[in-house]
C-alpha positions as CSV (number, residue, x, y, z in Angstrom):
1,X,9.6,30.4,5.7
2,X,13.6,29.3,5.5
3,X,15.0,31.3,2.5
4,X,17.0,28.5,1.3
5,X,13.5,26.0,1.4
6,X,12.1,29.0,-0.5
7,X,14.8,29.5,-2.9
8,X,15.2,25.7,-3.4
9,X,11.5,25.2,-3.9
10,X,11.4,28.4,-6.5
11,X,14.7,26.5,-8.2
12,X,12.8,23.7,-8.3
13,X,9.8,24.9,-9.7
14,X,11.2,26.7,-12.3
15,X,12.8,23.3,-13.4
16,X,9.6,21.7,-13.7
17,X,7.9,24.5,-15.7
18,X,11.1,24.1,-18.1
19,X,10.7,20.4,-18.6
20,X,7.1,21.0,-19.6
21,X,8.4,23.6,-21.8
22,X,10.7,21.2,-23.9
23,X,13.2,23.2,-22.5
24,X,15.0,20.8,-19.8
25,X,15.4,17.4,-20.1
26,X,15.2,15.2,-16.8
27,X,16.0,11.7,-16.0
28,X,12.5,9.7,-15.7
29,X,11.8,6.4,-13.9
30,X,9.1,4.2,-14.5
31,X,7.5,2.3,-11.6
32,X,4.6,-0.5,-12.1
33,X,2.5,-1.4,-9.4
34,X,1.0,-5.1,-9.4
35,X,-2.3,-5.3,-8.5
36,X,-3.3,-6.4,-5.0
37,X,-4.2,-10.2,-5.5
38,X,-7.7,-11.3,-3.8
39,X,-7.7,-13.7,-1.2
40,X,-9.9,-16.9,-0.9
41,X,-11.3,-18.1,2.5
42,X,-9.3,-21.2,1.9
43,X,-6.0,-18.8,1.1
44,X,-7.1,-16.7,4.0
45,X,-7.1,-19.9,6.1
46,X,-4.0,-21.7,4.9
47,X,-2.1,-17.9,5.7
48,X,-3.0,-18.1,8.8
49,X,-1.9,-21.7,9.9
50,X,1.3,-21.3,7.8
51,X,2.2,-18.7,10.4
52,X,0.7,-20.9,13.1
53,X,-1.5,-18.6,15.0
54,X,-5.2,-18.7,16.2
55,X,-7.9,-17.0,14.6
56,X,-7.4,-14.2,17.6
57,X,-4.3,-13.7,17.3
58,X,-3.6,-13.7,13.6
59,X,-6.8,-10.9,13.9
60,X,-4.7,-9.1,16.1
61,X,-1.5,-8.9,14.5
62,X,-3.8,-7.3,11.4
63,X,-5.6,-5.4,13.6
64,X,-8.7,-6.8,12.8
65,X,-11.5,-8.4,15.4
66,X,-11.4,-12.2,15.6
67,X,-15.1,-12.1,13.8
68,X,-13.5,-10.7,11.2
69,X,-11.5,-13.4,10.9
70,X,-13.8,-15.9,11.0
71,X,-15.8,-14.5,8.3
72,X,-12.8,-14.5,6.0
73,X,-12.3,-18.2,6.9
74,X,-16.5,-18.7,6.1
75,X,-16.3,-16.8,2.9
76,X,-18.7,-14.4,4.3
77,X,-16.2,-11.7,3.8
78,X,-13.0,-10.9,2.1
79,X,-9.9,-9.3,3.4
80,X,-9.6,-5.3,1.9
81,X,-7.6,-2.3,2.2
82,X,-4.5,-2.6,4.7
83,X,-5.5,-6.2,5.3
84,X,-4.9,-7.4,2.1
């Protein structure tokens, strides 16, 4: 290992374990996250024409199969993970 990743990483560490101490004070940032929204079949849908593709295409662009697609669009399934 580099000695200055080493020494930087030891530096660094010896920060941290002073800030949990109370004996370093750091700046902070607070970041909130906003829930994923869920998706209708009818929102699913709608997306999809607004960006006027077919239901094969807009599957590949998500890298999804075109069934998968449909079933969005039938409210058999709903979009998850990446895809939402």
């Amino acid at each position: 290992m580099d000695k200055s990743l080493f020494e930087s990483l030891k530096t660094s560490l010896n920060e941290a374990i002073e800030h949990t101490e109370g004996k370093r004070e750091v700046r902070t940032r607070k970041v909130s996250i906003k829930p994923i929204p869920k998706f209708t079949s009818e929102d699913s849908k709608e997306i999809r024409k607004k960006v006027e593709l077919t239901q094969l295409l807009f599957a590949q662009m998500l890298g999804v199969s075109k069934k998968t697609v449909e079933a969005w669009e039938a409210g058999t399934n709903v979009p998850n993970g990446s895809a939402m």
